[in-house]
N, C-alpha and C positions, 0 to 999 in steps of 0.2 A: 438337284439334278432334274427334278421332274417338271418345278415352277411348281406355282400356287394353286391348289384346288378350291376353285371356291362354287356360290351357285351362277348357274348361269339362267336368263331369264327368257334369252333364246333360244334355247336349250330348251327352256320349258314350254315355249311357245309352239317348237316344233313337234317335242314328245303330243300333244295336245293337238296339236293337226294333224297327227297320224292317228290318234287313238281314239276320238272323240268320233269321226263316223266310221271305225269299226265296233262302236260299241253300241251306236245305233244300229247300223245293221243287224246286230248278233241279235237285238232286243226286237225288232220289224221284221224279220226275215218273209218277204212274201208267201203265201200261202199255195203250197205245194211245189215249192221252189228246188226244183233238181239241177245240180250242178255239171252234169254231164252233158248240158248244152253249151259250156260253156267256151269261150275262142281258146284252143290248144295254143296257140302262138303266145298269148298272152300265159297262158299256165306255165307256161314252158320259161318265160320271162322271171316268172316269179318264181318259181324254183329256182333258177340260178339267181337271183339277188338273193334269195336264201341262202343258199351254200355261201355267195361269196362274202354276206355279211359272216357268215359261221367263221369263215376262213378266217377274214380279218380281226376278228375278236381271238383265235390264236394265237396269231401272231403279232399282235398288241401284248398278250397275255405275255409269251414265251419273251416279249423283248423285255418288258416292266420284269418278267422275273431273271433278267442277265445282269439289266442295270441295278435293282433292287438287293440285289445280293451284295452290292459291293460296298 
């Protein structure tokens, strides 16, 4: 029902463009680097793509467990 899990290599390509400069960052952080200058609009941004990835992983979840049970 689900099809084939297999790897994916764009998949990994992406995970790897998202992670690769937040780990440089996390390792460089400029020196006395305060975050409360930062643009509210854009913070504001990124909190809702937070939740609404939260969201979607739910209700992925909640579907794989309706199908999965049968």
């Amino acid at each position: 029902m689900l099809g084939h899990f297999g790897f994916s290599y764009i998949g990994l390509l992406y995970m790897l463009m998202l992670q690769v400069p937040n780990l440089m960052w996390a390792r460089r952080k400029p020196a006395g680097y305060d975050p409360s200058g930062e643009n509210k609009v854009l913070l504001v941004f990124e909190r809702a793509g937070h939740i609404g990835i939260h969201l979607q992983h739910i209700k992925e979840v909640r579907r794989c467990s309706i199908y999965c049970a049968k």
